[in-house]
C-alpha positions as CSV (number, residue, x, y, z in Angstrom):
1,X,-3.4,14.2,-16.9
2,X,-2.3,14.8,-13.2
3,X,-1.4,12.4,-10.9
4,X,-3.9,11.8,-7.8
5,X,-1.2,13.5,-5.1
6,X,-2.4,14.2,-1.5
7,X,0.0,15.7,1.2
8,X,-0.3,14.0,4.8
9,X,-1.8,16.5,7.1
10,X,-0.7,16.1,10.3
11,X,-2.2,18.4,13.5
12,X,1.9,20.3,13.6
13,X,1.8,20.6,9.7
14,X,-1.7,21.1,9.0
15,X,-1.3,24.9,7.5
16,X,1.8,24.4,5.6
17,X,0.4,21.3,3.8
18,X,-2.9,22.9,3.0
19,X,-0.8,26.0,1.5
20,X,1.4,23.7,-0.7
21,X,-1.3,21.4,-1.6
22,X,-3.3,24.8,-2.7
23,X,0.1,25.9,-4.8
24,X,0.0,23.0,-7.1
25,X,-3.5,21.4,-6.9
26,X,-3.0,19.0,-4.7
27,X,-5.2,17.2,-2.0
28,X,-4.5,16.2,1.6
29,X,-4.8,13.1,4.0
30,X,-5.7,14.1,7.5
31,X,-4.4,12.3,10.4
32,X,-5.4,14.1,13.2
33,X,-8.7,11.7,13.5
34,X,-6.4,9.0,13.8
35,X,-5.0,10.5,17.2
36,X,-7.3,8.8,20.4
37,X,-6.7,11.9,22.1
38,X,-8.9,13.8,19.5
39,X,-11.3,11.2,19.2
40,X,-11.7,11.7,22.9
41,X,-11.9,14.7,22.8
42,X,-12.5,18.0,20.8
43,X,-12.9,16.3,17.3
44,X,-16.3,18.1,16.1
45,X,-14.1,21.7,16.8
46,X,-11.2,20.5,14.8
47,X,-14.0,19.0,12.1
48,X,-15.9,22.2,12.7
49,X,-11.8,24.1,11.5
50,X,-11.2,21.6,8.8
51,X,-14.4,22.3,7.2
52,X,-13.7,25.9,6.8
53,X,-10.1,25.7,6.2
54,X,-10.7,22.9,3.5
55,X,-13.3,24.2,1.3
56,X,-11.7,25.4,-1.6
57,X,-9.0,22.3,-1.3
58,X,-8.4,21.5,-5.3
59,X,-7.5,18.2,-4.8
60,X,-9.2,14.8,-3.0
61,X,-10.0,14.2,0.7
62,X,-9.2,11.7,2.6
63,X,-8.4,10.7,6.7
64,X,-6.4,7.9,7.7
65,X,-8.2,6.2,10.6
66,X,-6.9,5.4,14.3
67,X,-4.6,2.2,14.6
68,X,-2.5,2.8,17.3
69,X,-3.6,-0.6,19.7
70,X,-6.4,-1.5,17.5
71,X,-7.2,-4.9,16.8
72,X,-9.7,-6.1,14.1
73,X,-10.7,-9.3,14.5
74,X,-9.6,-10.0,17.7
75,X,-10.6,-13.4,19.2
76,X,-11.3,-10.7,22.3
77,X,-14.9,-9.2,21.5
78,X,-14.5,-6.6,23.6
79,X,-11.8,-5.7,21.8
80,X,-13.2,-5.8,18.7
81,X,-16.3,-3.3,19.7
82,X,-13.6,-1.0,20.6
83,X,-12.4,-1.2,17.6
84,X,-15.1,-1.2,15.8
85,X,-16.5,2.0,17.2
86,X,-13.6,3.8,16.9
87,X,-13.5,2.8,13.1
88,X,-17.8,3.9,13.0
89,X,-16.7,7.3,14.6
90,X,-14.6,7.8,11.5
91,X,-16.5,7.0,8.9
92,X,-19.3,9.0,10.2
93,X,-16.5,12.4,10.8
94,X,-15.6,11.7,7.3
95,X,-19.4,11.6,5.9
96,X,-19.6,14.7,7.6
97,X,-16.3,16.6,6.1
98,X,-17.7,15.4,2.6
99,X,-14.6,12.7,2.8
100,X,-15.4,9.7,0.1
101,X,-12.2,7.2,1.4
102,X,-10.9,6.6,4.9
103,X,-7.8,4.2,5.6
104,X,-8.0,1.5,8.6
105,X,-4.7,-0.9,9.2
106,X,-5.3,-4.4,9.1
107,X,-3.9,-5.1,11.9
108,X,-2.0,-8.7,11.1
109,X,0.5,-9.6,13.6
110,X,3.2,-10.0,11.4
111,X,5.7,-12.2,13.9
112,X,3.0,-15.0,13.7
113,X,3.4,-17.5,10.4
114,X,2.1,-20.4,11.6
115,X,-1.2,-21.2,9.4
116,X,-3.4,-21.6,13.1
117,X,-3.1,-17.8,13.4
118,X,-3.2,-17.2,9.7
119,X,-6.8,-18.9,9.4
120,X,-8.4,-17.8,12.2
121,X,-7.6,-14.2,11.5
122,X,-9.1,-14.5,8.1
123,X,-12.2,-15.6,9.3
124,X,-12.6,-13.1,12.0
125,X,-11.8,-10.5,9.7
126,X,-14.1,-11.4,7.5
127,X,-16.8,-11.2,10.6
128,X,-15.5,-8.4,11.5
129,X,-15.0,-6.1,7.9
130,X,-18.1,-7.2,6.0
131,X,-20.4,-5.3,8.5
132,X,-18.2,-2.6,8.3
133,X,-18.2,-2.7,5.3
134,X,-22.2,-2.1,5.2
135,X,-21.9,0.8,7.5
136,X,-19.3,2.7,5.3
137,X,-21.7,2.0,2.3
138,X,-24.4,3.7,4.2
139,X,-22.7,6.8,4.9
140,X,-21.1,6.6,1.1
141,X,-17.3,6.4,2.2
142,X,-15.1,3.8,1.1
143,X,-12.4,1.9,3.3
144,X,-8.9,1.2,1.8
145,X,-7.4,-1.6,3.8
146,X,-3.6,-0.9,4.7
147,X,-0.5,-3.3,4.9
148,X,1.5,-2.7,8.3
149,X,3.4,-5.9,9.0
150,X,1.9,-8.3,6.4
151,X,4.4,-10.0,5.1
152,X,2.4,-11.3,2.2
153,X,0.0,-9.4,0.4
154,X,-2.6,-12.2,-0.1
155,X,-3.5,-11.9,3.4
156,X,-5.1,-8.4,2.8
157,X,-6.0,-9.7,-0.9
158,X,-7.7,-13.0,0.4
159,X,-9.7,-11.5,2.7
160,X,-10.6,-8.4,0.4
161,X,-11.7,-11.4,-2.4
162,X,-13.5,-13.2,-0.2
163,X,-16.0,-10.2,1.3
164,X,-15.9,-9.2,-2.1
165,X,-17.3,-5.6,-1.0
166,X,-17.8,-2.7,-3.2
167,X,-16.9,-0.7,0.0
168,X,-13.9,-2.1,0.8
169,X,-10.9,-2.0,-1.0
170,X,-6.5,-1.9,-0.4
171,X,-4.3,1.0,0.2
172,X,-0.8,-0.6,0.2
173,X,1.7,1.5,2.0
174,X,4.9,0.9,-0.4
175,X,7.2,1.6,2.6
176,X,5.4,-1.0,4.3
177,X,5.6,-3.8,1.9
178,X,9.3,-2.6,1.5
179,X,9.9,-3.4,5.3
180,X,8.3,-6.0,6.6
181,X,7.5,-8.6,3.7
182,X,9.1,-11.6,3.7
183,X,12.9,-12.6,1.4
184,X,11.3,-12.9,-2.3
185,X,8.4,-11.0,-1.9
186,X,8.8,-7.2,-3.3
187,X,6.6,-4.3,-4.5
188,X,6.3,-6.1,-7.9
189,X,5.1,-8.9,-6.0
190,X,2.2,-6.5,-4.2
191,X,1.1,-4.8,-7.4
192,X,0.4,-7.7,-9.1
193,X,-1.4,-9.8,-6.5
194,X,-3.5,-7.0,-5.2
195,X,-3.5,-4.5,-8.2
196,X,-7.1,-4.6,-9.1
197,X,-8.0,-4.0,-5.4
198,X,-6.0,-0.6,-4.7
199,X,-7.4,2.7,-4.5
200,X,-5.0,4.2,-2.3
201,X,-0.9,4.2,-1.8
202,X,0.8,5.8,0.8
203,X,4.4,6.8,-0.3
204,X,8.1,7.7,1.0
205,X,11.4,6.5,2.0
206,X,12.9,4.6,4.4
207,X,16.7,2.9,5.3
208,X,15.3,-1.0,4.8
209,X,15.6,-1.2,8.6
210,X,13.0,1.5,10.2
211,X,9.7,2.2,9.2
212,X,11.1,6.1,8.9
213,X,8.9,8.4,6.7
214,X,11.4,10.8,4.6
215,X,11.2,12.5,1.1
216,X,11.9,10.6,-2.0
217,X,15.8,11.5,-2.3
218,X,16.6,10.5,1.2
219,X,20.8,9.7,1.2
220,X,20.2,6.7,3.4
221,X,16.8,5.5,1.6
222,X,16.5,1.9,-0.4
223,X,13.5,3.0,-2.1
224,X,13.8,4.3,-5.6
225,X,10.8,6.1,-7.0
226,X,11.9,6.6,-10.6
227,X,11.9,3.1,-11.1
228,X,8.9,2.2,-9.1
229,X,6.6,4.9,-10.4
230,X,5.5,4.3,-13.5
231,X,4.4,0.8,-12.3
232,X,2.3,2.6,-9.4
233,X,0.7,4.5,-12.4
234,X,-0.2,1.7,-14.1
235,X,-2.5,0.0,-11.8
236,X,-5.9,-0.2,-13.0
237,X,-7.9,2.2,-9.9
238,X,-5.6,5.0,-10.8
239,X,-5.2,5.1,-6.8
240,X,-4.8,8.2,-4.8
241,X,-0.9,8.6,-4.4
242,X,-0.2,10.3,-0.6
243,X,3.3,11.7,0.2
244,X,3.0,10.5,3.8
245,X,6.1,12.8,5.1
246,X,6.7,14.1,8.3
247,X,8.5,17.0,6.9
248,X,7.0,19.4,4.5
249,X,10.2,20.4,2.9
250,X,10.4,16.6,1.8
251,X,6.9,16.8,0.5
252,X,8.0,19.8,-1.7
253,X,11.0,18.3,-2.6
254,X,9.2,14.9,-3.7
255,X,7.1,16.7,-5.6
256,X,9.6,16.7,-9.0
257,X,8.9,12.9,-9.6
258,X,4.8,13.8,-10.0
259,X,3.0,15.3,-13.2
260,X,1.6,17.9,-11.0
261,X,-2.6,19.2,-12.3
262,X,-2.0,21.2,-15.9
263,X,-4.0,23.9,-13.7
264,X,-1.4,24.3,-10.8
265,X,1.5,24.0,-13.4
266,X,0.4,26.3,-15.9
């Protein structure tokens, strides 16, 4: 059996990743809805595009959600509605597109330890997620929770327990968790705290210094997929695995390390 691989679709790659991803039976992630600027502005056109340009995709569909000055669960309720919508405007583009799992940050400012923040952005986030939660169940699509500057992966997994939603659920981003988690805490560390929780991982390499997203065999990257693979394949959701690559020649490159569909290999 195949692994789950997507290709990151961004607006400047969109073509060449839906070519590749139709070579070997892939799927894709698409970003573009993550942009403001489309969200503002001519998304149900591009929607409109996707839809025809997607229909014979042989592999999953997913969109990664806006983040870029989002807050959830920001003691600022105005804020938090604009957050909120933006993240209802998404759900409802992706119950449109036929898209079953859309990725939100968390949003955790990670520079904060002290336990006043900590608490208090649990319990607004679980105000704040559970009805979202509801909504995404309504429309049928699933929300995997992503890791940005967590430094500990029981802040996602605490809250996660807590709402206990069949709708909500973890993407952990294993560049991420590489990055910003703090001395002792590694990607074994994630898996096995939040393991039963994951439907999604986002994938690629980075220097241990930049949050930079290059191919697998990056000369300057700390990351080494051989050796964290077959743990990733182990986890009991058999999560979607997304190359999330700014280049597609390091998407291609990446994609030795996968056991591609037997369809688009044969």
């Amino acid at each position: 059996m195949g692994d789950p691989l997507l290709l990151s679709a961004g607006m400047r790659n969109f073509d060449e990743c839906v070519q590749l991803a139709n070579e070997h039976g892939l799927g894709i992630e698409l970003m573009a809805f993550s942009v403001p600027q489309v969200l503002d502005g001519e998304w149900l056109d591009l929607m409109k595009g996707y839809q025809a340009a997607l229909s014979d995709l042989p592999g999953p569909l997913t969109i990664h959600g806006p983040f870029m000055d989002l807050v959830s669960g920001s003691p600022d309720e105005r804020i938090n509605a604009v957050t909120y919508g933006r993240y209802e405007h998404v759900i409802r583009i992706a119950d449109r597109l036929g898209v079953r799992q859309v990725v939100f940050h968390a949003n955790y400012i990670g520079l904060l330890h002290n336990d006043f923040y900590r608490l208090g952005w649990h319990q607004r986030n679980v105000d704040f997620w559970g009805p979202l939660g509801d909504y995404a169940r309504a429309h049928d699509v699933k929300i995997a929770v992503e890791n940005m500057w967590e430094y500990d992966p029981d802040i996602i997994g605490n809250l996660l327990r807590e709402l206990d939603h069949p709708y909500l659920k973890a993407c952990i981003d294993v560049g991420h968790a590489t990055l910003f988690s703090d001395p002792g805490i590694s990607i074994d560390t994630w898996l096995e705290s939040m393991g039963d929780l994951v439907i999604e991982l986002h994938m690629n390499n980075n220097n241990g210094v930049m949050d930079e997203h290059y191919g697998f065999d990056w000369d300057q990257g700390v990351l080494d997929y051989e050796t964290l693979l077959p743990s990733l394949r182990q986890l009991p959701m058999k999560p979607l695995m997304v190359l999330e690559m700014d280049r597609i020649e390091d998407m291609r490159a990446s994609l030795r390390y996968f056991n591609l569909p037997a369809s688009a290999s044969a």
